[in-house]
Biopython code that builds the backbone (N, CA, C, O; Angstrom):
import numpy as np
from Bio.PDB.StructureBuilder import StructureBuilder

atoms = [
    (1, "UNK", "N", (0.309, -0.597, -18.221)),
    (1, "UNK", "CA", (-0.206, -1.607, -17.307)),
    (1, "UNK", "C", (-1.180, -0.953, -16.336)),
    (1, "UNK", "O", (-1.180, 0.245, -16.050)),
    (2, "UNK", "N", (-2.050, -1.925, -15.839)),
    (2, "UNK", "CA", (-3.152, -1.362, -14.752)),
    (2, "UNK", "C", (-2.561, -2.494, -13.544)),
    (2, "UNK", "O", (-2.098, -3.612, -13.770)),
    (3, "UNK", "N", (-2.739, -1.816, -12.200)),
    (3, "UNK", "CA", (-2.545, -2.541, -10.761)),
    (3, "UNK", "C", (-3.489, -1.674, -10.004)),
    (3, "UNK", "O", (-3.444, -0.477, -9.720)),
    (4, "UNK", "N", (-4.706, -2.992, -9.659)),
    (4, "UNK", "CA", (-5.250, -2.106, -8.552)),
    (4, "UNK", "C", (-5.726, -1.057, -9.481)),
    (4, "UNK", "O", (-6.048, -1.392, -10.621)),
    (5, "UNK", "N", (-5.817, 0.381, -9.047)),
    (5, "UNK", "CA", (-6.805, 1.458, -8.861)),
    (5, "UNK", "C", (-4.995, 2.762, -9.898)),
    (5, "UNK", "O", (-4.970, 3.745, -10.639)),
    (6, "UNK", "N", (-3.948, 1.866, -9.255)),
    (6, "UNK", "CA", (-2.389, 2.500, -10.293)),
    (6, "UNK", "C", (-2.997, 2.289, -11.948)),
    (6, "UNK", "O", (-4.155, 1.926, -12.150)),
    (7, "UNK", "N", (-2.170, 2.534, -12.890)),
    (7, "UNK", "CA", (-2.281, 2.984, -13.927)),
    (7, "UNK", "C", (-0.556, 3.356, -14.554)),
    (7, "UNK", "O", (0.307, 3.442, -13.680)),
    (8, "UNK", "N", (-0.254, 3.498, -15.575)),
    (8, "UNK", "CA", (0.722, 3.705, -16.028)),
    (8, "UNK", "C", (1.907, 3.034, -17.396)),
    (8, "UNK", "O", (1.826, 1.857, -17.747)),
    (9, "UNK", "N", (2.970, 4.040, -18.039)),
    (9, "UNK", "CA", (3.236, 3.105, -18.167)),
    (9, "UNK", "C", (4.800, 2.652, -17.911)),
    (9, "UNK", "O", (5.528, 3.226, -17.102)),
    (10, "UNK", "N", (5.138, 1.716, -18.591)),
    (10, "UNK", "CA", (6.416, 0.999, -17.492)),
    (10, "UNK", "C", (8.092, 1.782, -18.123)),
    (10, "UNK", "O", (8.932, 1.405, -18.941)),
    (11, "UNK", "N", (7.986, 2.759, -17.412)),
    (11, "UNK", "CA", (9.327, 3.148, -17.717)),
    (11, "UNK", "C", (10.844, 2.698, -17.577)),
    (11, "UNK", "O", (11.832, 3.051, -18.220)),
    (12, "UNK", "N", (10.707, 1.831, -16.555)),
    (12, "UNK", "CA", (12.174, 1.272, -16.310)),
    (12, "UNK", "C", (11.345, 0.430, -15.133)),
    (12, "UNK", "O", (10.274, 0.716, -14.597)),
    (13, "UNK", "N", (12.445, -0.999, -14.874)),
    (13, "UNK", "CA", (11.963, -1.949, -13.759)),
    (13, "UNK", "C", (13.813, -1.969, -13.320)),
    (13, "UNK", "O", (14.867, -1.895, -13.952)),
    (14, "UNK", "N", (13.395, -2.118, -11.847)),
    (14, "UNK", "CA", (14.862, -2.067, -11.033)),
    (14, "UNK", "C", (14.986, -3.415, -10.054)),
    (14, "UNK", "O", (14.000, -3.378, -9.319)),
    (15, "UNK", "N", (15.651, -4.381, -9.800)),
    (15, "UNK", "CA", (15.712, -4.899, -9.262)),
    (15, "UNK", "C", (15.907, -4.871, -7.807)),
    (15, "UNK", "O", (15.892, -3.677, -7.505)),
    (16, "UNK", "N", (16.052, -5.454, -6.942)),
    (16, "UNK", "CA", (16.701, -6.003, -5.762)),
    (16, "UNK", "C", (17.815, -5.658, -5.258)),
    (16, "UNK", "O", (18.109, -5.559, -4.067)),
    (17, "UNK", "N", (18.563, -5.437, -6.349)),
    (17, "UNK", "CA", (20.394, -5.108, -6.009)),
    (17, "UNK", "C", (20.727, -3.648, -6.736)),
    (17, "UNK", "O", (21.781, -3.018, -6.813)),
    (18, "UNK", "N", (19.225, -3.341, -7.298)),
    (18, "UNK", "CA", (19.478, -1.803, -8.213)),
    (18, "UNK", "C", (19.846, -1.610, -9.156)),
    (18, "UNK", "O", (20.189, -0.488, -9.530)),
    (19, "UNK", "N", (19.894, -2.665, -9.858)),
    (19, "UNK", "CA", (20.107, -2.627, -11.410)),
    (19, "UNK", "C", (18.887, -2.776, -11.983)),
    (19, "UNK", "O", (17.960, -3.339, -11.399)),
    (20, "UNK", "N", (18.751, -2.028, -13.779)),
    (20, "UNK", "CA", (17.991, -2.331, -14.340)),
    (20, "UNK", "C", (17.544, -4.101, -15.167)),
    (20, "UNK", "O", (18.211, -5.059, -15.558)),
    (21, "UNK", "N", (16.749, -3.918, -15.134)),
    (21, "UNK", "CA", (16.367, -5.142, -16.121)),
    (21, "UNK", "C", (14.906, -4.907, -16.809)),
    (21, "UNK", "O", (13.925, -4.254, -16.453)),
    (22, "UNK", "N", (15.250, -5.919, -18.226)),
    (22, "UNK", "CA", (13.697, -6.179, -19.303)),
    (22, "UNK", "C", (12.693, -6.853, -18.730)),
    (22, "UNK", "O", (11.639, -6.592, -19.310)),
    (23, "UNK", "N", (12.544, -7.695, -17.741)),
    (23, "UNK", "CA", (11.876, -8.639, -17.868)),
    (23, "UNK", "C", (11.833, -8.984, -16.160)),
    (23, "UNK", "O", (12.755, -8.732, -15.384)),
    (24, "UNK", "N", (10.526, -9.621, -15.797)),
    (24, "UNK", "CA", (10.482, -9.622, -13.927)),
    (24, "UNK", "C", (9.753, -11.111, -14.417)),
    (24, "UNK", "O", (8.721, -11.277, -15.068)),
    (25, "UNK", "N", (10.643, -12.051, -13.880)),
    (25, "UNK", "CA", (9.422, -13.229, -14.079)),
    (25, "UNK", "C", (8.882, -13.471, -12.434)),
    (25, "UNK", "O", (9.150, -12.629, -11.577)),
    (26, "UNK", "N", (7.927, -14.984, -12.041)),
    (26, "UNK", "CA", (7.121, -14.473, -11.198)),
    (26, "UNK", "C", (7.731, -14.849, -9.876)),
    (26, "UNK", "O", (8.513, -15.800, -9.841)),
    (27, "UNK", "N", (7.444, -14.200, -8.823)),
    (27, "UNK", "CA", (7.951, -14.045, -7.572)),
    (27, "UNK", "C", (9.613, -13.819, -7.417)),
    (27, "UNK", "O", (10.406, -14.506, -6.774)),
    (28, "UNK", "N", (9.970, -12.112, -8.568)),
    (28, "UNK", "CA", (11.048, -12.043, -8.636)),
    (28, "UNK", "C", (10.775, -10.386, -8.446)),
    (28, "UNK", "O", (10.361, -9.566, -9.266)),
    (29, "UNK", "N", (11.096, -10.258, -7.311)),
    (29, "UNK", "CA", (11.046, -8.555, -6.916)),
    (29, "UNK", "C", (11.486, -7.718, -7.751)),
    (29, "UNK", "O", (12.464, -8.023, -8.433)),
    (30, "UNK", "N", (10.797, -6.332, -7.906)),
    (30, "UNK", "CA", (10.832, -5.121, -8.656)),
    (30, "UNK", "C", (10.346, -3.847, -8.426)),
    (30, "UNK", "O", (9.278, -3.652, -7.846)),
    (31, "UNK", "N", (10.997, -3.046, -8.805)),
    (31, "UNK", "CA", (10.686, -1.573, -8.227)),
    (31, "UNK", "C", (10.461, -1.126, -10.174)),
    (31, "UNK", "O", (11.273, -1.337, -11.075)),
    (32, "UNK", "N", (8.948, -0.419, -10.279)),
    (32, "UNK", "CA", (8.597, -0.021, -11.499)),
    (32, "UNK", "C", (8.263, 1.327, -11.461)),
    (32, "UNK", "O", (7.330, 1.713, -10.757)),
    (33, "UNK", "N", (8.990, 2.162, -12.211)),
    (33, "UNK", "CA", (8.967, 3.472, -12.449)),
    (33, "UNK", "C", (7.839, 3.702, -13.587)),
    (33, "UNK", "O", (7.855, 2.796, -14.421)),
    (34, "UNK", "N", (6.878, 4.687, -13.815)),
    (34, "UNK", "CA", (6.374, 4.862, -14.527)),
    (34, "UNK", "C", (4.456, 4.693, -13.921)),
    (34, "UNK", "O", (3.507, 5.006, -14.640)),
    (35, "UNK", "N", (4.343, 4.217, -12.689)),
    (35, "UNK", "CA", (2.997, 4.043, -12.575)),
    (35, "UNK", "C", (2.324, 5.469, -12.008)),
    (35, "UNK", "O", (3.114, 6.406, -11.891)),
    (36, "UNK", "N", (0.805, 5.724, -11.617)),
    (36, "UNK", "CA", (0.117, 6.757, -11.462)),
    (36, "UNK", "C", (0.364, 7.049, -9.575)),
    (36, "UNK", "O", (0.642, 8.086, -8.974)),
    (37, "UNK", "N", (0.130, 5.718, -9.100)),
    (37, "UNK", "CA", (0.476, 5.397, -8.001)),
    (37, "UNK", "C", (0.713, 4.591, -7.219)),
    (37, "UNK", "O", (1.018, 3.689, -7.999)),
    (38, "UNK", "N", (0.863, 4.014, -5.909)),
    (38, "UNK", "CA", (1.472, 3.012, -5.710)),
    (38, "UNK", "C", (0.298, 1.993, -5.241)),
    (38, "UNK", "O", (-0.439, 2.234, -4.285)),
    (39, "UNK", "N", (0.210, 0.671, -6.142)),
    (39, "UNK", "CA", (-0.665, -0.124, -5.821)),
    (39, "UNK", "C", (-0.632, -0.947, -4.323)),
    (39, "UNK", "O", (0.433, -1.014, -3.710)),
    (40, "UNK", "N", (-1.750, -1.505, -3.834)),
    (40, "UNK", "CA", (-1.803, -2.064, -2.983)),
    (40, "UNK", "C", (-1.163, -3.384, -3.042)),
    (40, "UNK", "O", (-1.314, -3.875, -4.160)),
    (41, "UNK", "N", (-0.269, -4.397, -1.950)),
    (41, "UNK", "CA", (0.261, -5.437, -1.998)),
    (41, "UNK", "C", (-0.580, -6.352, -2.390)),
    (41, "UNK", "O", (-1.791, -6.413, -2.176)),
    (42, "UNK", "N", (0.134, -7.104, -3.004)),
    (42, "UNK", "CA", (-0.719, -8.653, -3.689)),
    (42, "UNK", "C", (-1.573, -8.071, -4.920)),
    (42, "UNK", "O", (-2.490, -8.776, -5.341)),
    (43, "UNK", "N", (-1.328, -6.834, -5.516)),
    (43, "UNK", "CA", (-2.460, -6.712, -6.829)),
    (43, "UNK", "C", (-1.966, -7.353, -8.282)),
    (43, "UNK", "O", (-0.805, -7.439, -8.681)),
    (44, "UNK", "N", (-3.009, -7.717, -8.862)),
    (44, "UNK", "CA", (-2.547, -8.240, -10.166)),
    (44, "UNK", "C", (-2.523, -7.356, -11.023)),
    (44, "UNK", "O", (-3.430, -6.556, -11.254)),
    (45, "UNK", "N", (-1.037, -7.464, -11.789)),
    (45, "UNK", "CA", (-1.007, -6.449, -12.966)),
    (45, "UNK", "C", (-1.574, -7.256, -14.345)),
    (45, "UNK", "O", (-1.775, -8.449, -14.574)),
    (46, "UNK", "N", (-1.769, -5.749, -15.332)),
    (46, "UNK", "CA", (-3.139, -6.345, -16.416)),
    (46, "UNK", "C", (-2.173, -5.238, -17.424)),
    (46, "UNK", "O", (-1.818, -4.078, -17.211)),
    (47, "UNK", "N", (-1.973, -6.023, -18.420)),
    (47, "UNK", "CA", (-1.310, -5.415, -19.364)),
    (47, "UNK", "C", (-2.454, -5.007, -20.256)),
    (47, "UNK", "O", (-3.513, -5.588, -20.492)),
    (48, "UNK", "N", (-1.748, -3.326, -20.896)),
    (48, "UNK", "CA", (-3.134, -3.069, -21.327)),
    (48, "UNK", "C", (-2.716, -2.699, -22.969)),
    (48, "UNK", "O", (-1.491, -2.806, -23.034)),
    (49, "UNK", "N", (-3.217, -2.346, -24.171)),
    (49, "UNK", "CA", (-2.354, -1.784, -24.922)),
    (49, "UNK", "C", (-2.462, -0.514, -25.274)),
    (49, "UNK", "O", (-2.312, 0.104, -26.328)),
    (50, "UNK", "N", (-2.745, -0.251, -24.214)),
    (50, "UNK", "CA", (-2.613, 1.585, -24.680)),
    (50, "UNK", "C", (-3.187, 2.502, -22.923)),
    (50, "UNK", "O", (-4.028, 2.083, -22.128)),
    (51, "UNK", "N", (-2.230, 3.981, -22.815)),
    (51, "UNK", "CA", (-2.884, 3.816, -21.587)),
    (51, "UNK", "C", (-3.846, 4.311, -21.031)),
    (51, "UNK", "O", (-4.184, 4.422, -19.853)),
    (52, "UNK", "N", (-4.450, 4.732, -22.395)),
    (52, "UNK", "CA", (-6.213, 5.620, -21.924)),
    (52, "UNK", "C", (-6.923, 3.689, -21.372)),
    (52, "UNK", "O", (-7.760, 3.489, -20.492)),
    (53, "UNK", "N", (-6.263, 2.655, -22.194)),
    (53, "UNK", "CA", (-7.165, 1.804, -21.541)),
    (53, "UNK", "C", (-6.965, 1.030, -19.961)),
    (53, "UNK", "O", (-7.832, 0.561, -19.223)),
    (54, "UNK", "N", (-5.536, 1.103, -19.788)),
    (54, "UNK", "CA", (-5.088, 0.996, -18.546)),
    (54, "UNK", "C", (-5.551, 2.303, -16.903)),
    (54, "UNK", "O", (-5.485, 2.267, -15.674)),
    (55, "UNK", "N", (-5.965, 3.218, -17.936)),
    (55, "UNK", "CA", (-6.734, 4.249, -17.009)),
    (55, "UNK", "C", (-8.229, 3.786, -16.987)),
    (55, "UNK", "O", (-8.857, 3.555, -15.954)),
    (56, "UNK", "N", (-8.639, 3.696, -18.058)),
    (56, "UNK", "CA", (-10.263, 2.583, -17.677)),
    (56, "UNK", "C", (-9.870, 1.724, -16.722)),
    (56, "UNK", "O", (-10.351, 1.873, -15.598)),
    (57, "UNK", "N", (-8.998, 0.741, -16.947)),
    (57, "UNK", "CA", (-9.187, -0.113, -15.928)),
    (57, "UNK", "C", (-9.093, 0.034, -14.161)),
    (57, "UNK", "O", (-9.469, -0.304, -13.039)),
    (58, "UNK", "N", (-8.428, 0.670, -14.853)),
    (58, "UNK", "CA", (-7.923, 1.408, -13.014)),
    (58, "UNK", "C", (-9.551, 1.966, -12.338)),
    (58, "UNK", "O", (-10.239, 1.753, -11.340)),
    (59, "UNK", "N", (-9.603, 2.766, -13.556)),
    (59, "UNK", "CA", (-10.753, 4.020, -12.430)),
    (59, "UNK", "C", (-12.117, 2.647, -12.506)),
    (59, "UNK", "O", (-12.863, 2.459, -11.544)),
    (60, "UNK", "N", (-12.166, 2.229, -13.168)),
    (60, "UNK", "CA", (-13.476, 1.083, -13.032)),
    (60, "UNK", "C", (-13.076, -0.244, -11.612)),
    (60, "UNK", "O", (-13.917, -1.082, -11.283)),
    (61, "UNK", "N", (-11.985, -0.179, -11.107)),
    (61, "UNK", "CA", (-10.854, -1.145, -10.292)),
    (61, "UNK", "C", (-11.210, 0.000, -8.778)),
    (61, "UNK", "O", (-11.680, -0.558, -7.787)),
    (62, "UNK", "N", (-11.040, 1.019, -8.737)),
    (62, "UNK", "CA", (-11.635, 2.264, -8.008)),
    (62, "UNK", "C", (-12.661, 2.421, -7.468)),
    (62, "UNK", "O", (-12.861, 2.545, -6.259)),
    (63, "UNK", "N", (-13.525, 2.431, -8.464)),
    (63, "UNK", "CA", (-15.206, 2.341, -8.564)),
    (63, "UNK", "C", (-16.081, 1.276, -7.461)),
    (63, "UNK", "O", (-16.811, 1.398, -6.477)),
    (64, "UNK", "N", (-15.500, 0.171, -8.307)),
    (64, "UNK", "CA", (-15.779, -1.099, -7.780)),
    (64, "UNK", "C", (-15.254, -1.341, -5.855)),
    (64, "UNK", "O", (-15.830, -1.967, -4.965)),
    (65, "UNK", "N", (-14.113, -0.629, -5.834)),
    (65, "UNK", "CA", (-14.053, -0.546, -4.423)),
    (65, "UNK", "C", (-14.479, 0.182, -3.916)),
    (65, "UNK", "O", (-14.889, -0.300, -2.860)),
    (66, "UNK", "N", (-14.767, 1.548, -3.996)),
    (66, "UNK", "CA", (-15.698, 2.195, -3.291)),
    (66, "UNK", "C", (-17.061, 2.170, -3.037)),
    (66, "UNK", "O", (-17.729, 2.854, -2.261)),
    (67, "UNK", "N", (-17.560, 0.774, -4.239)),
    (67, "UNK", "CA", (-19.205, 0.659, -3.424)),
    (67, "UNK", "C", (-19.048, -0.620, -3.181)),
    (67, "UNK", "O", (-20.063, -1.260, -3.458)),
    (68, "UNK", "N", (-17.922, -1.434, -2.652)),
    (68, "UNK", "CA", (-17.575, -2.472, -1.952)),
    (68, "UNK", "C", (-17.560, -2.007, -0.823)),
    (68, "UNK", "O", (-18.475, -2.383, -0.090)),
    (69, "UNK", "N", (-16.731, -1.212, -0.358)),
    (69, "UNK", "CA", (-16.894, -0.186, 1.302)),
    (69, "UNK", "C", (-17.591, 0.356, 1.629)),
    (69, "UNK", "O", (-17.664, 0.683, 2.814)),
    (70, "UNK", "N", (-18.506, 0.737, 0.650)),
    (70, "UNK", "CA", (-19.604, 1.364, 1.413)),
    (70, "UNK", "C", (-20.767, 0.684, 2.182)),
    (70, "UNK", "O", (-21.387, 1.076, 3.170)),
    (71, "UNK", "N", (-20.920, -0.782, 1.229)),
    (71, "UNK", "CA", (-21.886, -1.826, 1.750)),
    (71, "UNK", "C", (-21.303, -2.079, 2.884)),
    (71, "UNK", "O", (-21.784, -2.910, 3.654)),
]
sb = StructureBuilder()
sb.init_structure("model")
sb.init_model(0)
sb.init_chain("A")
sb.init_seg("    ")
for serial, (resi, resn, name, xyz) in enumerate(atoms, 1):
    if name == "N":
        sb.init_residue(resn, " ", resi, " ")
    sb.init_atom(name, np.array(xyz, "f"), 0.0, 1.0, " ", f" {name:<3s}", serial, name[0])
structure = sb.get_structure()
């Protein structure tokens, strides 16, 4: 998966109460092991299928913000 400028892939998802689980449906909290780093709040995750392409997305997700800040 790609989030934001993170990257990675999904090694385990933990809930709320600290148990594992398969599956996060939406506006159901999760702690995900396995990313590059920790994305910024509110980012959309982008499932990718493989993770040289989830690293494109990221560093192009990167890119794009740094000549957003600079303007």
């Amino acid at each position: 998966i790609a989030c934001g400028s993170a990257y990675g892939k999904v090694r385990a998802m933990i809930d709320d109460k600290g148990r594992r689980v398969k599956e996060a449906g939406p506006s159901m909290p999760v702690e995900i092991l396995g990313l590059s780093s920790v994305p910024d709040a509110g980012e959309t995750f982008v499932a990718c299928d493989s993770e040289k392409d989830a690293r494109n997305f990221a560093e192009t997700d990167r890119k794009s913000t740094r000549l957003n800040s600079s303007h």
